[in-house]
ZAZAVO-336859 format. One record per residue (C-alpha): residue number from 1; residue in three letters; x, y, z. Coordinates in steps of 0.05 Angstrom, whole numbers, plus 5000, padded with zeros to 4 digits. Example, Ala and Ser with C-alpha at 12.3 -4.5 7.8 and 13.67 -1.06 7.14 Angstrom:
2
[1,ALA,[5246,4910,5156]]
[2,SER,[5273,4979,5143]]
// end
This chain:
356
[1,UNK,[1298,4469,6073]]
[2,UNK,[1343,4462,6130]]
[3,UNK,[1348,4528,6176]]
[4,UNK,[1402,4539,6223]]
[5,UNK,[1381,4544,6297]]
[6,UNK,[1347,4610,6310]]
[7,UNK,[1377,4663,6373]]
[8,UNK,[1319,4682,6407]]
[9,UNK,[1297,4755,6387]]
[10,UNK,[1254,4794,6444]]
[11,UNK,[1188,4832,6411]]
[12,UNK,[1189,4899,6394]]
[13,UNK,[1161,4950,6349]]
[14,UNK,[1175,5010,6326]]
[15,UNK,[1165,5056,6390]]
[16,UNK,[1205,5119,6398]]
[17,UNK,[1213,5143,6327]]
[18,UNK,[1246,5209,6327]]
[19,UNK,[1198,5258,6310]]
[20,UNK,[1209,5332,6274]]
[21,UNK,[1272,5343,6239]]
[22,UNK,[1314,5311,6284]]
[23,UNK,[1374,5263,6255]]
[24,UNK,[1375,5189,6268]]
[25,UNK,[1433,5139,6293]]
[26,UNK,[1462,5101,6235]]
[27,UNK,[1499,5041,6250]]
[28,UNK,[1555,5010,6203]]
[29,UNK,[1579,4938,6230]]
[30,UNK,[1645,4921,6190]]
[31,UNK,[1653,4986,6172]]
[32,UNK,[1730,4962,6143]]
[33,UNK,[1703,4916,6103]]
[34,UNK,[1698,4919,6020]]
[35,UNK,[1619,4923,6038]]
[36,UNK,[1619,4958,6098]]
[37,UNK,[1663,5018,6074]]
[38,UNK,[1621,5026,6010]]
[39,UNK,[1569,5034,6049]]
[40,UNK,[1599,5100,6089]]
[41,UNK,[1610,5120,6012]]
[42,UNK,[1538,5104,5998]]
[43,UNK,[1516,5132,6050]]
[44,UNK,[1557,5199,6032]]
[45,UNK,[1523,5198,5964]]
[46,UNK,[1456,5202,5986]]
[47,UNK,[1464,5261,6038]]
[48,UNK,[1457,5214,6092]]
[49,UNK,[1518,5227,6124]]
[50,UNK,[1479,5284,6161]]
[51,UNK,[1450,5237,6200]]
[52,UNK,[1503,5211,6270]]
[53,UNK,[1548,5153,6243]]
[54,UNK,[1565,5102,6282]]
[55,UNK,[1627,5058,6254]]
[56,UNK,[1648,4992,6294]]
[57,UNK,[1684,4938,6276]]
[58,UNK,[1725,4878,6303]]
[59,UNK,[1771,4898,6359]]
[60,UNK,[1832,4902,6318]]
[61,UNK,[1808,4956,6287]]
[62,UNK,[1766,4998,6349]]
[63,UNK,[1805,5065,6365]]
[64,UNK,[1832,5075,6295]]
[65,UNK,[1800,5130,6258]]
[66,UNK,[1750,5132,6190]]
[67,UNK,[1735,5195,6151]]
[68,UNK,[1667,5200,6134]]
[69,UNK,[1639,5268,6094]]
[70,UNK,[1702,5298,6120]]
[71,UNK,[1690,5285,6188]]
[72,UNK,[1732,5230,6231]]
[73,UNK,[1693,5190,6260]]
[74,UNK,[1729,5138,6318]]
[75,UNK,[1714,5063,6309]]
[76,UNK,[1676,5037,6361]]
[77,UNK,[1669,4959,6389]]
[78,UNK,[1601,4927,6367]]
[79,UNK,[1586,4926,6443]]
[80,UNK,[1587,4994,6450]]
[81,UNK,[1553,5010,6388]]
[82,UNK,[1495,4959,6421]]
[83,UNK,[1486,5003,6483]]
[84,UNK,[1489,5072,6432]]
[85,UNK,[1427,5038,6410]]
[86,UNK,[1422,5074,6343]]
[87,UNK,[1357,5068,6300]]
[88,UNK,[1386,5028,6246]]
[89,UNK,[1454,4979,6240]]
[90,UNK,[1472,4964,6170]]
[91,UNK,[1513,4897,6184]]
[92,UNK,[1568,4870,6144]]
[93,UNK,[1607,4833,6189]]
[94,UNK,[1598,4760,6159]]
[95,UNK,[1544,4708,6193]]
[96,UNK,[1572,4691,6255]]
[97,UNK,[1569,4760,6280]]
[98,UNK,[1503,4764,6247]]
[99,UNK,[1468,4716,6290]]
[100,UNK,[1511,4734,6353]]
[101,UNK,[1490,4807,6356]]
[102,UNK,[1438,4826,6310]]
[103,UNK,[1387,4798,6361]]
[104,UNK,[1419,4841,6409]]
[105,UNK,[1414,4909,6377]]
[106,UNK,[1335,4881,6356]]
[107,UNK,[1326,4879,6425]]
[108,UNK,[1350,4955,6433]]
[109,UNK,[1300,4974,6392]]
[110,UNK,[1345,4984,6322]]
[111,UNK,[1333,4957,6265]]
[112,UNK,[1378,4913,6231]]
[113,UNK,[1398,4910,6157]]
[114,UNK,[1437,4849,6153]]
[115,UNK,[1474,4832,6092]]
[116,UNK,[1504,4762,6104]]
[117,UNK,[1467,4700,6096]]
[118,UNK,[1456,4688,6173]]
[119,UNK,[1376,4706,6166]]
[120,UNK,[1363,4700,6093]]
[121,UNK,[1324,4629,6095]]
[122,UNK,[1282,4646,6167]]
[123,UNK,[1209,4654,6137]]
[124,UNK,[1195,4710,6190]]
[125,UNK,[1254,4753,6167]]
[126,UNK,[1239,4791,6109]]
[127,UNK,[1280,4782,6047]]
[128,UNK,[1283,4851,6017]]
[129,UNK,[1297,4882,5945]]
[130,UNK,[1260,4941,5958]]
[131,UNK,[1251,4960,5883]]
[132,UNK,[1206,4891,5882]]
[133,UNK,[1183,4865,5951]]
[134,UNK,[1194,4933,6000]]
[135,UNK,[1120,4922,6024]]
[136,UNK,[1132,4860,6065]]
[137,UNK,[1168,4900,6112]]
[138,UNK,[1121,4899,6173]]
[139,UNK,[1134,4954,6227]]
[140,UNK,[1145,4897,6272]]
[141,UNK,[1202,4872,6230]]
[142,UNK,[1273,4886,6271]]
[143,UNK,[1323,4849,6227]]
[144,UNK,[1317,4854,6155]]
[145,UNK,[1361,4810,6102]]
[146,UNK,[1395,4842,6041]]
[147,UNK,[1393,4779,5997]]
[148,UNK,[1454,4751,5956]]
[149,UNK,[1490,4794,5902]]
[150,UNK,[1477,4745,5849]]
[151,UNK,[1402,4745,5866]]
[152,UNK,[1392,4814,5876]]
[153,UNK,[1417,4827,5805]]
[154,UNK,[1380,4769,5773]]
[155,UNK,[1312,4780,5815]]
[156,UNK,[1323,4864,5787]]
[157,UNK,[1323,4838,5714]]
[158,UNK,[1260,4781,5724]]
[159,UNK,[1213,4814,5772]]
[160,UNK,[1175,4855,5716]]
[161,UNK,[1174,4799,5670]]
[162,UNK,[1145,4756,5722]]
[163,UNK,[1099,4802,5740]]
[164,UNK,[1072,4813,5662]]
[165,UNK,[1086,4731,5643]]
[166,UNK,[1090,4688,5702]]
[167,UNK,[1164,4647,5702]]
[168,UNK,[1166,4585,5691]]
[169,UNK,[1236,4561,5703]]
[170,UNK,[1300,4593,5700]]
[171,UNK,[1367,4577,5684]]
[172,UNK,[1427,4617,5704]]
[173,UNK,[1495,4617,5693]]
[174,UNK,[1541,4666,5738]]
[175,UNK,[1610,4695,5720]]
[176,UNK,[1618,4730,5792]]
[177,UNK,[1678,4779,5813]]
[178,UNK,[1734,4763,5859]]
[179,UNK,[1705,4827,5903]]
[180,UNK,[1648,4789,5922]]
[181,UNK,[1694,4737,5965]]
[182,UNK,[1736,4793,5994]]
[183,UNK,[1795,4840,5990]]
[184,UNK,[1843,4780,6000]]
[185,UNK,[1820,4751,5940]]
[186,UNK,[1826,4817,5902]]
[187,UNK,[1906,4818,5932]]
[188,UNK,[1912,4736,5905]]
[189,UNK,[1885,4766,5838]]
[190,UNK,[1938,4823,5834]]
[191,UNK,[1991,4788,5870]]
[192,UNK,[1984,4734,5810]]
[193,UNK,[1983,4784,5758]]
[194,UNK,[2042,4813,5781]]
[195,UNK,[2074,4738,5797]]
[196,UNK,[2093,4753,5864]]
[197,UNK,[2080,4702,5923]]
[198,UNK,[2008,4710,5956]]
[199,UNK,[1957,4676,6004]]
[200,UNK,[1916,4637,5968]]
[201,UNK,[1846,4641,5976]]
[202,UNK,[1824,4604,5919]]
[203,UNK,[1840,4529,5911]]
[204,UNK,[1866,4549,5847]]
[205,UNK,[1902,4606,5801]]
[206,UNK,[1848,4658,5783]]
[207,UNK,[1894,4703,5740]]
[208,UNK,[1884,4682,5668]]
[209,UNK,[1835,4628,5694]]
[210,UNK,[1762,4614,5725]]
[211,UNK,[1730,4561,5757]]
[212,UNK,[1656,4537,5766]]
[213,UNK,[1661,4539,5842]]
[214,UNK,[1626,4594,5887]]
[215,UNK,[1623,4582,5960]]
[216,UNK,[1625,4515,5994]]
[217,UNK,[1600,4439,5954]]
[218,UNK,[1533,4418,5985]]
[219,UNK,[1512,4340,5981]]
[220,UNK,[1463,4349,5922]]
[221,UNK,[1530,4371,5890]]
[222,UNK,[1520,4438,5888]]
[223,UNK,[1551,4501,5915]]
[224,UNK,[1512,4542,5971]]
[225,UNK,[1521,4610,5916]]
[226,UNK,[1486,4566,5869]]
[227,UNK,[1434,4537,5928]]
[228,UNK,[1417,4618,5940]]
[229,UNK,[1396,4640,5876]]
[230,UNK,[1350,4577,5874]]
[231,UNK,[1319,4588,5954]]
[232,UNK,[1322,4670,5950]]
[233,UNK,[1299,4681,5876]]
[234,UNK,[1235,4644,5899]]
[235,UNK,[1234,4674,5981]]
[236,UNK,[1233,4746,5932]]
[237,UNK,[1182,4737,5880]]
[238,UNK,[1137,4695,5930]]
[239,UNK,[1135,4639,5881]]
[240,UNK,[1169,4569,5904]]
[241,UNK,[1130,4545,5845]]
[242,UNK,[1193,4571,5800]]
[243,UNK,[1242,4518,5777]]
[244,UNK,[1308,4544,5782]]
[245,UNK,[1382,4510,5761]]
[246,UNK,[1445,4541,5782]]
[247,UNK,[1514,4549,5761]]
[248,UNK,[1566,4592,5788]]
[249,UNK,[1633,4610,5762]]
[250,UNK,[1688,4654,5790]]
[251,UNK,[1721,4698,5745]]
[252,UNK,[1792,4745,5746]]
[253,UNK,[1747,4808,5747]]
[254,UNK,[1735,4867,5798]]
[255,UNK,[1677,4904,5764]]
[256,UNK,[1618,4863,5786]]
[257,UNK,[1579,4794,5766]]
[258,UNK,[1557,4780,5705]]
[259,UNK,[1495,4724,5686]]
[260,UNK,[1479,4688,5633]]
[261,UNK,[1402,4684,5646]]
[262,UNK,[1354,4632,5602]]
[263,UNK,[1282,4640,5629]]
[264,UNK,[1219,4608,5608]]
[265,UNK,[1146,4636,5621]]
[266,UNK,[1073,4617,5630]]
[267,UNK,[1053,4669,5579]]
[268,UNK,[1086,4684,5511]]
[269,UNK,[1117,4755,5504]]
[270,UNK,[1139,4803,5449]]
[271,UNK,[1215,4820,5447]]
[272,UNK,[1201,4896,5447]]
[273,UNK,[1155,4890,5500]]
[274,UNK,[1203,4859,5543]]
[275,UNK,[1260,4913,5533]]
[276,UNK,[1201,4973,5545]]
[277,UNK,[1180,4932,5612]]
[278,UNK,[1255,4930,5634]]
[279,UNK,[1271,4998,5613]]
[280,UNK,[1210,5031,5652]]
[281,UNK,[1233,4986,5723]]
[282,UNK,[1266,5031,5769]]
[283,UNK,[1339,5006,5776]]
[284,UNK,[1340,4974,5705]]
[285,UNK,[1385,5001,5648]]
[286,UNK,[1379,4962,5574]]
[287,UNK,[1444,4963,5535]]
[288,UNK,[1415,4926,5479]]
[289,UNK,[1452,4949,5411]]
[290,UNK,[1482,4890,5375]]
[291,UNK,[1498,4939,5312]]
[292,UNK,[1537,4980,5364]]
[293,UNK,[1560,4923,5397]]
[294,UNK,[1521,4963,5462]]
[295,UNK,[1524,4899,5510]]
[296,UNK,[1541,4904,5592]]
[297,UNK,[1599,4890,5616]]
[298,UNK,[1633,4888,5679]]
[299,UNK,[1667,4958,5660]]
[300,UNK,[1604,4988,5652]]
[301,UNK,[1574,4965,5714]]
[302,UNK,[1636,4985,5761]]
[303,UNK,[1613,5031,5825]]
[304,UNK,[1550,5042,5793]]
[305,UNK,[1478,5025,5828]]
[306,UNK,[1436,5003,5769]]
[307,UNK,[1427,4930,5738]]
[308,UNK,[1449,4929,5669]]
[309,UNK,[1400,4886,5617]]
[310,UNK,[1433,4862,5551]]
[311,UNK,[1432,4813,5495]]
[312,UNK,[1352,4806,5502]]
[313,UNK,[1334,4753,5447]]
[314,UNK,[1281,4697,5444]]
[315,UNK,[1312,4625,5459]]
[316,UNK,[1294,4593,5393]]
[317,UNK,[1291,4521,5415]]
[318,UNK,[1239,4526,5455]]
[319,UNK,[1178,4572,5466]]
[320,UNK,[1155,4619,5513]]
[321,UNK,[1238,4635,5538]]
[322,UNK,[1279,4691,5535]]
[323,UNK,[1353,4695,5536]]
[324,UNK,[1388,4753,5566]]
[325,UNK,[1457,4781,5601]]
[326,UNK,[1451,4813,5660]]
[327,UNK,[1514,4853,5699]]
[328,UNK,[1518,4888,5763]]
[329,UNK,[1564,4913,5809]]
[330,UNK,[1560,4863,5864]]
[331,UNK,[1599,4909,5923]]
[332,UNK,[1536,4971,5908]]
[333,UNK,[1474,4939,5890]]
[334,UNK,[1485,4868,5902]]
[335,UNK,[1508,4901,5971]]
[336,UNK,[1518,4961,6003]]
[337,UNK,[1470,4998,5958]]
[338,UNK,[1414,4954,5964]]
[339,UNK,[1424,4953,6045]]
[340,UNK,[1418,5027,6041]]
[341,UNK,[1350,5036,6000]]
[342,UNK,[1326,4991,6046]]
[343,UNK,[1342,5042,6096]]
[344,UNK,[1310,5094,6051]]
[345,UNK,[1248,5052,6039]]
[346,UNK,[1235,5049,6117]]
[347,UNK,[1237,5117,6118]]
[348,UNK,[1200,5138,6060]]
[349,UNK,[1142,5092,6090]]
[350,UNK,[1144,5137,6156]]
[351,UNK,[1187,5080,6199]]
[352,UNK,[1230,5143,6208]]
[353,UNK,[1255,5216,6196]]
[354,UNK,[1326,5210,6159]]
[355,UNK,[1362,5275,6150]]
[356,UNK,[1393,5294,6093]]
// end
């Protein structure tokens, strides 16, 4: 595929870990953001917080005040957080500041969690679900991509099954929040609903309406949401053999994405084989009760860190595929969450001491 022109990166490694029970320097770029302040809250969660913050964001913001485990912390300009050269910087700060100043912490010596798309299709930057594909971290590694929101949900649901079956191809259908394009999107969404005058972010109404466009049109007639699930589902599972077809829709919803998933295998599998495989992944909940009508749903996904698995049933046209619903909260584990094990993971392999 095409890749966007590559800033130069110095080497480095992994020198000057803190050693004993020290705390590290934590990092948040776009620490206003939707994704950026759920990670502070993430971060919170975990115990993490005990650790020194460091929140920057664009200069509109530096000087104004965040309260963090109680504590205000000051917002900083990325600049400065560069030369406080803290161990890790969880970015969410969109792609262009991506590729501007992640290579500029890397060559600080911090490690980089990015979560846009700037470094997801480099083959030398790891794309990470740690859950599935932690161990291709290498300790040389200095910027690390959290993949799409869509993917990480749908790559959570097949990675066992792959791993038991072998996929063949996969079809997906999304049905993705209006969080995952932004808080202004979410204000066009209540604005409408409320019938008062709003920016529109959207070519279109999406109160009492949805539309099968995600991101910008590519040639092949595509949209670049759909384009990622195809390039990072198979970057992931280290298998470009999979066929994959896309289709994304936008839907009036805050709770998280929802996908329709239709996947075909090498092997042939027993229904109640698949639900015990997805029920013992870490990260994987089955709501499967159609007498209880016990399905997910955007509700039951909201500010929660799992992957909800439903509506597992055996495509009857053709053999050897599996149909199943898949829903996740696209601002925790399609995001922030997902940035933040990958934190975790580095440190549970002994790339650092985090205190908590």
């Amino acid at each position: 595929m095409n890749q966007p022109k590559k800033p130069r990166i110095s080497p480095s490694n992994f020198e000057g870990v803190p050693e004993g029970r020290g705390s590290l320097k934590i990092a948040i770029i776009g620490a206003t953001g939707l994704v950026g302040s759920i990670m502070l809250k993430v971060l919170e969660e975990r115990n993490l917080t005990n650790n020194e913050i460091i929140v920057a964001a664009s200069e509109k913001s530096v000087g104004k005040k965040l309260a963090i485990a109680g504590k205000e912390h000051h917002i900083i300009s990325v600049e400065d957080a560069i030369a406080a050269a803290p161990y890790f910087a969880l970015f969410s700060a969109g792609s262009a500041a991506s590729l501007k100043y992640a290579p500029l912490f890397a060559q600080k010596g911090t490690v980089v969690i990015d979560n846009s798309s700037a470094w997801r299709n480099f083959d030398e930057i790891p794309l990470v679900v740690p859950q599935i594909n932690g161990e291709v971290i290498k300790p040389s590694d200095k910027i690390i991509a959290n993949p799409n929101c869509s993917t990480i949900q749908m790559v959570m649901a097949l990675a066992p099954l792959h791993q038991k079956y072998g996929l063949k191809r996969v079809v997906v259908s999304t049905y993705q929040s209006v969080t995952g394009t932004g808080v202004n999107a979410v204000n066009q969404l209540m604005k409408e609903r409320a019938g008062e005058p709003c920016e529109k972010v959207y070519p279109h109404q999406i109160d009492l309406n949805l539309f099968p466009h995600g991101g910008t049109f590519e040639p092949n007639g595509y949209t670049t949401e759909e384009m990622k699930l195809v390039h990072e589902t198979r970057k992931i599972l280290r298998a470009p053999q999979i066929q994959i077809t896309a289709t994304v829709v936008r839907v009036p919803v805050m709770g998280g994405h929802s996908e329709a998933i239709n996947a075909e295998f090498e092997q042939e599998f027993e229904i109640d084989e698949v639900v015990r495989l997805l029920n013992d992944f870490k990260g994987i909940k089955v709501l499967n009760n159609a007498a209880l009508n016990e399905y997910p749903m955007p509700l039951t996904a909201h500010e929660k860190d799992e992957v909800f698995v439903g509506r597992i049933r055996r495509d009857e046209s053709q053999a050897k595929t599996l149909n199943l619903w898949c829903v996740a909260d696209n601002l925790r584990k399609g995001a922030a969450t997902n940035a933040v094990e990958i934190l975790e993971f580095l440190a549970r392999r002994g790339f650092a001491y985090l205190s908590c």
